[in-house]
BAFI-3210 file (N, C-alpha, C; in Angstrom, 3 decimals, decimal comma, padded with zeros to 6 digits):
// residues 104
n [1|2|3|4|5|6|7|8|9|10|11|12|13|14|15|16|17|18|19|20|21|22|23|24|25|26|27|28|29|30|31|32|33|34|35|36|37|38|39|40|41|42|43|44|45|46|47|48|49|50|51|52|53|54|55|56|57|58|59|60|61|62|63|64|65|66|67|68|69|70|71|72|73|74|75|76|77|78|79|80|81|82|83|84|85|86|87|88|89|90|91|92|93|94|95|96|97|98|99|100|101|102|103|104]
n.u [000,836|000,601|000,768|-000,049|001,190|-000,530|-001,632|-001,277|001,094|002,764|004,822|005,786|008,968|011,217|012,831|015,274|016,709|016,925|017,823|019,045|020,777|022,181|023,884|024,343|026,060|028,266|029,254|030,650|032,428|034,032|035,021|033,335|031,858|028,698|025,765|023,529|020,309|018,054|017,762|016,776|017,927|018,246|020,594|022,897|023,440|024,590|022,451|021,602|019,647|017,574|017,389|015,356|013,459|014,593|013,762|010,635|010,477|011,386|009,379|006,765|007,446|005,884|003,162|003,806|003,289|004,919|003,157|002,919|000,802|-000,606|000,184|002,550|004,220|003,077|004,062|006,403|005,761|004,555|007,134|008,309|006,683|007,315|010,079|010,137|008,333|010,244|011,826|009,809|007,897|004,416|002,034|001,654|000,373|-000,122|-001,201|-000,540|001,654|003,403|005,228|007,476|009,192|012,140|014,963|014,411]
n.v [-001,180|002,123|005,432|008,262|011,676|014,281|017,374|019,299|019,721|020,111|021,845|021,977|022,289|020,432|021,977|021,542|019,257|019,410|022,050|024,462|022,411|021,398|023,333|024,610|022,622|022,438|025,259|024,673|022,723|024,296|025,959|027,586|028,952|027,287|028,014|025,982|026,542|024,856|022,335|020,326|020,179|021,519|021,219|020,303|022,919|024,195|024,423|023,743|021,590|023,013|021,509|021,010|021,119|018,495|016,627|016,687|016,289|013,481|012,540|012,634|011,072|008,449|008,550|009,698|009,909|010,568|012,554|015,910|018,394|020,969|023,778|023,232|021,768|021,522|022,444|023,170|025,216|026,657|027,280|028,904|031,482|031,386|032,481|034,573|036,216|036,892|038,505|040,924|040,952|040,353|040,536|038,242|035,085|031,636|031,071|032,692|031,125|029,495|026,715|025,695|022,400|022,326|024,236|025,952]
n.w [000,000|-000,834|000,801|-000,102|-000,014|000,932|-000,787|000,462|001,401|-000,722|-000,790|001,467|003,203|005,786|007,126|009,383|008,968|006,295|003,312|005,045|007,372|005,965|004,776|006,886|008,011|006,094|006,523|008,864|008,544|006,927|009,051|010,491|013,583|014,694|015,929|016,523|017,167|016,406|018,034|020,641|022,975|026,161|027,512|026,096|025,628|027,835|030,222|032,916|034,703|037,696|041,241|042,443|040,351|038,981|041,119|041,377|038,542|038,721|040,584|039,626|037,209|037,232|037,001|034,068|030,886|028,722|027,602|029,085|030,895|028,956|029,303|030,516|033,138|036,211|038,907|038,298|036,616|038,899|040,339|038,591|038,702|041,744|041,791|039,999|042,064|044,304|042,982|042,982|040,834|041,873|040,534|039,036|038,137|038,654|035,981|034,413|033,303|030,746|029,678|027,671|026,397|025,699|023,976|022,319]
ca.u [000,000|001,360|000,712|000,173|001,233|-001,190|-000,829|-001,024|002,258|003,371|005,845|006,869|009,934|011,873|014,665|015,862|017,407|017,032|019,031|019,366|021,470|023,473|024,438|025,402|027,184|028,918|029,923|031,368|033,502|035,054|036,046|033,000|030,939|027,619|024,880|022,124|019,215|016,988|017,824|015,821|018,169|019,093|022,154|023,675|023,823|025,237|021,589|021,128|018,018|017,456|017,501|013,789|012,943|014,619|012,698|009,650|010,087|011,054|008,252|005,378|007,442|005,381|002,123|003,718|003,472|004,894|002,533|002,510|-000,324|-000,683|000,911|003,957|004,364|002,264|005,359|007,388|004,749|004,915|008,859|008,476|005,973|007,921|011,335|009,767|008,024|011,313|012,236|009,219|006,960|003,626|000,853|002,041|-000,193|000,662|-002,283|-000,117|003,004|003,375|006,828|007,745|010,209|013,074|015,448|013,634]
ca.v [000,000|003,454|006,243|009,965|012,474|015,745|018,484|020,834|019,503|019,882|022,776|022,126|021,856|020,490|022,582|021,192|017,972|019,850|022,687|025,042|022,062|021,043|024,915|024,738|021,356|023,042|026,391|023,966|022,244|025,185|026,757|028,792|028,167|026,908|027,458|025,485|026,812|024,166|021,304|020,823|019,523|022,673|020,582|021,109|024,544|024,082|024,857|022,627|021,494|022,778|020,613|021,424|020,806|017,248|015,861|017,296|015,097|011,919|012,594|013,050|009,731|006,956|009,096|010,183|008,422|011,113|014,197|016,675|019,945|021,870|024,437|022,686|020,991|022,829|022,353|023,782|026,664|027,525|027,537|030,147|032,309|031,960|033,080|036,468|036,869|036,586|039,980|041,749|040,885|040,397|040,100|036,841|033,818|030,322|030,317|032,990|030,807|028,538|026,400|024,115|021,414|022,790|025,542|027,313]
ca.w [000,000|-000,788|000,982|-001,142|000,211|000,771|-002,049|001,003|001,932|-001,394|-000,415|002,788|003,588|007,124|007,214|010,164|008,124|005,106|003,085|005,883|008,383|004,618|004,908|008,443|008,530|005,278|007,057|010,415|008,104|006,937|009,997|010,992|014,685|014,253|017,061|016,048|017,697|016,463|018,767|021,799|024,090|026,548|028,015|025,128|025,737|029,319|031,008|033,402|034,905|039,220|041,419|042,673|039,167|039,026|041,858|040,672|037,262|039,494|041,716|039,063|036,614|037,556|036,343|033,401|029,943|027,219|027,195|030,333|030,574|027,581|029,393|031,534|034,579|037,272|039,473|037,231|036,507|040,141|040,737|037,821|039,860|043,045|041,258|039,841|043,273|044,707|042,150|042,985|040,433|042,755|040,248|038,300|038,717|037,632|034,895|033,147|032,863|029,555|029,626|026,342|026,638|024,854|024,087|021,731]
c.u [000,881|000,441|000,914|000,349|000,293|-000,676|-000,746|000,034|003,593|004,713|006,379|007,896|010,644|013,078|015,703|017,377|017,583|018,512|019,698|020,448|021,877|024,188|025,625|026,703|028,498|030,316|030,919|032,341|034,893|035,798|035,113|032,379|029,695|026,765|024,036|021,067|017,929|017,001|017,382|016,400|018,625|020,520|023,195|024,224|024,197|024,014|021,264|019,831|018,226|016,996|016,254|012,911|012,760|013,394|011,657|009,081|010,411|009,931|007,392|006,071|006,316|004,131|002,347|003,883|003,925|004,534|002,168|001,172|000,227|000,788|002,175|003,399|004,039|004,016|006,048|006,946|005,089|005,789|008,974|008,198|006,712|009,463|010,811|008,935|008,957|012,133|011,649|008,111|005,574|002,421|000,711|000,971|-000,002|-000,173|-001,441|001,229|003,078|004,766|006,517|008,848|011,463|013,928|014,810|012,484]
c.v [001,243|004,505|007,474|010,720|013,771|016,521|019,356|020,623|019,741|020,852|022,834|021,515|022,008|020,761|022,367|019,939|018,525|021,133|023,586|024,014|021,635|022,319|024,916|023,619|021,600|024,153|025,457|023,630|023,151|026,130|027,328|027,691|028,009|027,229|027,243|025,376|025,620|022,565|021,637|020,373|020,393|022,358|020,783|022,178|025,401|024,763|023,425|022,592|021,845|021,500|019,877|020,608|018,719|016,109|015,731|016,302|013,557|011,783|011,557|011,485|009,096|007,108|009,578|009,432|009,680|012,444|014,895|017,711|020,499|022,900|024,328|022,191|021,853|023,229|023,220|025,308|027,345|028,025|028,798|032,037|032,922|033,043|034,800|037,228|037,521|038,716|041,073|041,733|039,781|039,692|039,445|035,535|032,508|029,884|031,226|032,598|029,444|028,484|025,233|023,070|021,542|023,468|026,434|027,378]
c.w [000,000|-000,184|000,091|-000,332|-000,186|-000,215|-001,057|001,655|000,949|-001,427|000,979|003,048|005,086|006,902|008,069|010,053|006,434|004,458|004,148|006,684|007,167|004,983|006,621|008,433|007,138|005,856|008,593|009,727|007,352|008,415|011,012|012,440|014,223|015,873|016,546|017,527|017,178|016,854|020,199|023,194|024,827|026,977|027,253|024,996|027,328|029,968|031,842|034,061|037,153|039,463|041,741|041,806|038,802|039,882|041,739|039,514|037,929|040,245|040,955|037,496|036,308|036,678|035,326|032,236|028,642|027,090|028,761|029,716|029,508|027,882|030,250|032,617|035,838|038,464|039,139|037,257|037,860|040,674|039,875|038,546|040,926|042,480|041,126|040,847|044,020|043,836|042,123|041,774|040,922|041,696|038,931|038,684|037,716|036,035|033,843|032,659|031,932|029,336|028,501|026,815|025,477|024,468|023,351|022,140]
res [x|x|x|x|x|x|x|x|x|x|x|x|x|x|x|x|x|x|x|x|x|x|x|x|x|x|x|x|x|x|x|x|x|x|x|x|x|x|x|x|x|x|x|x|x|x|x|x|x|x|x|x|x|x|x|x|x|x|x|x|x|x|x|x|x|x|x|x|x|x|x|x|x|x|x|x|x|x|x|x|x|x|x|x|x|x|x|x|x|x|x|x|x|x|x|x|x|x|x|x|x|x|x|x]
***
């Protein structure tokens, strides 16, 4: 069985594997630095994860299979909260904090 591909796909292109990372892995080999912003691993980019945070994702494991809240890990959401409380910003609440899983 073959699969067709959508015509409304018929122009898209993933640049991620595509010409854009030919270009980069081009420009590395000559000499230049590369930060590739479109990898999602922050470690990579020497951010590490608190420690708060860690426990937090061992905690909440056991219940987790893949997909957290839309908008992040309530946990998570709240450590955000407390931090910019912590700076003086007072009228923050955790419904307006939306975290992705990623660097960008």
């Amino acid at each position: 069985m073959q699969v067709i591909q959508s015509t409304k796909l018929a122009n898209v292109c993933y640049e991620i594997r595509g010409p854009v990372l030919e270009e980069a892995m081009r420009l590395e080999a000559a000499g230049q630095r590369i930060l590739k912003l479109n990898t999602g691993n922050p470690a990579a980019f020497g951010f590490e994860c608190p420690p708060e945070i860690l426990e937090d994702i061992l905690r909440n494991l056991a219940g987790a299979h893949g997909y957290g809240d839309a908008k992040g890990l309530l946990s998570a959401r709240r450590a955000v909260v407390q931090h910019y409380q912590t700076k003086g910003i007072d009228d923050l609440d955790v419904e307006d904090i939306y975290l992705g899983n990623g660097v960008s």
